[in-house]
C-alpha positions, -999 to +999 in steps of 0.1 A: +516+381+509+548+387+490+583+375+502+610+400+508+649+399+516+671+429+524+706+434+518+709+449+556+746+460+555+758+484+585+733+493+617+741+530+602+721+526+573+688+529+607+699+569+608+714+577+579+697+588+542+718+563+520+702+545+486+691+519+509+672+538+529+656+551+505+646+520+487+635+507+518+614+531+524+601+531+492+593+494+491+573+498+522+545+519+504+537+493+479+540+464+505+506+455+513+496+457+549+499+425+566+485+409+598+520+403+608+561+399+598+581+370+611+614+377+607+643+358+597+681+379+609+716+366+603+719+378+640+702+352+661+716+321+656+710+292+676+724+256+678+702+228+673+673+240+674+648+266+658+639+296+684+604+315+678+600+346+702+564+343+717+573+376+739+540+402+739+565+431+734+597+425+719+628+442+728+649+467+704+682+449+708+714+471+701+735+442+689+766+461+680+795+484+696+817+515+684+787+530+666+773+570+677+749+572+706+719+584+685+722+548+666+719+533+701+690+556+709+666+541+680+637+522+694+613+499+674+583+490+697+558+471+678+542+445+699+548+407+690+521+381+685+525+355+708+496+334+698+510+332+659+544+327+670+535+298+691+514+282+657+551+286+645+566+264+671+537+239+663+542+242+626+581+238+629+582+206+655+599+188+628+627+211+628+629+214+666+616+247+672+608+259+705+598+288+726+616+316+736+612+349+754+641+367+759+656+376+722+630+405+707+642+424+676+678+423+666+693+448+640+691+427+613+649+432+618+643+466+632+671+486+613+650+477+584+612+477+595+619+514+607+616+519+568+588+494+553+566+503+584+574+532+601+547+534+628+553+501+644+521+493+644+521+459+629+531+429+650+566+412+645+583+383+659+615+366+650+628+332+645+661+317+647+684+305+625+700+269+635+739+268+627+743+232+633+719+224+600+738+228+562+719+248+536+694+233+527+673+234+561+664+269+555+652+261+520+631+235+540+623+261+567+610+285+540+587+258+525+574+246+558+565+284+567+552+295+530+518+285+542+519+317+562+516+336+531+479+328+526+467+341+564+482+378+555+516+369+572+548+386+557+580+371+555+612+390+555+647+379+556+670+401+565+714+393+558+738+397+531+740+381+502+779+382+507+788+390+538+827+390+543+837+415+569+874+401+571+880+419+532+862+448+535+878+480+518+872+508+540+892+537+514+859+556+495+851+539+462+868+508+464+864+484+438+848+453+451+865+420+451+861+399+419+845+367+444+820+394+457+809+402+423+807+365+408+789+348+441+766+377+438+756+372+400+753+335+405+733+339+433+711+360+412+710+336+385+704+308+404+676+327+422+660+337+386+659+301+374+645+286+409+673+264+410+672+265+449+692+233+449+721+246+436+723+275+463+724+254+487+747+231+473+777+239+498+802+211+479+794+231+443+797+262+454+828+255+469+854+276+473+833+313+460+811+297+489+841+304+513+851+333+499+815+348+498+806+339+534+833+331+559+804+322+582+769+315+564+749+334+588+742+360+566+735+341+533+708+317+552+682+344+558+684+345+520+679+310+514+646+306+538+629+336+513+638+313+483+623+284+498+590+299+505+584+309+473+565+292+448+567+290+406+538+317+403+557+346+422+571+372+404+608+384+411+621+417+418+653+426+426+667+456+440+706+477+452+724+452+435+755+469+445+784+457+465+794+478+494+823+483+510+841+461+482+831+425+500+794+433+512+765+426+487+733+451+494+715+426+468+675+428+481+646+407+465+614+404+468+589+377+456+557+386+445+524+363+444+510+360+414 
């Protein structure tokens, strides 16, 4: 199966007919139809450990405020797969993964899957992302779960690849900020030449790092992708725009070879 990341932005994007709607929904006719997605959001974070959710039917969580009721309304109910997420708990002991029940699919997941599979009719479960680990623990999540690829399992990540809500520029048109658009094309280059290291090198990105991603919640989704990928994938990019001035809509996917 191919890998894919998605430059989620806002929950509106679930209702609204933007370019990344669009795209979205484009990419979901030439996805091929897998057994199942495990997904990867910048919205559940845990500490110290890895979460799978083994529910049977996971929740549509509304994991947001201040936005219209007919965004609230949006429902997503594919049914999880309980017996591959627990294989997932097995397959990530190392990196202290462990059951849970109660989370289902936040925005990050369903916002998104409305577009590459509208009927719902494939099963989906999330995992976790675990704050207390540095970057380079997704890369190792992303390899560790790669194997998943081969049994018709697809992978999607779903965050920003700069995600700084603290300098967004509301007024129509904005420019973005110059860090927005030099974290984004490094991230790009550094993604083109596999050098995963360097992306997850938090002392050489420094600063931009900072600036980029105030919190890396966003950017790890992103980094699990890379690290699942292997040197015969092919890779596509896609709205390699910045919105909102400090938001990239930067999407990827990986294709096998």
């Amino acid at each position: 199966m191919p890998l894919v990341f998605l430059g989620h932005g806002s929950p509106m994007n679930a209702i609204e007919d933007t370019e990344y709607s669009r795209t979205w929904t484009e990419l979901g006719k030439t996805l091929p139809r897998p057994k199942a997605i495990l997904v990867v959001s910048a919205h559940w974070m845990t500490k110290g450990t890895t979460l799978v959710d083994v529910s049977a039917m996971p929740r549509t969580i509304h994991d947001f405020y201040g936005f219209p009721d007919a965004l609230f309304a949006q429902q997503y109910p594919a049914s999880g797969d309980p017996e591959l997420a627990r294989e997932v708990v097995s397959l990530l002991a190392s990196h202290h993964a462990e059951e849970d029940e109660t989370w289902g699919l936040d925005h990050g997941a369903w916002t998104v899957l409305k577009y590459l599979y509208p009927g719902a009719d494939v099963p989906v479960f999330q995992i976790s992302i675990d704050m207390r680990q540095d970057l380079g623990y997704q890369l190792e999540i992303g390899q560790t779960l790669s194997e998943l690829r081969d049994r018709g399992v697809l992978i999607l990540g779903s965050g920003n690849v700069v995600h700084n809500l603290g300098a967004v520029r509301w007024a129509a048109g904005s420019a973005p900020h110059d860090f927005a658009l030099e974290f984004d094309r490094l991230f790009a280059e550094r993604l083109q030449d596999r050098d995963f290291a360097a992306l997850a090198d938090r002392k050489g990105l420094g600063s931009l790092l900072r600036m980029a991603h105030p919190s890396v919640d966003h950017y790890l989704p992103a980094l699990t992708i890379a690290g699942a990928s292997d040197n015969r994938d092919a890779l596509s990019f896609m709205t390699d725009d910045i919105d909102l001035g400090s938001i990239s809509m930067r999407s990827f996917v990986f294709h096998a070879a």
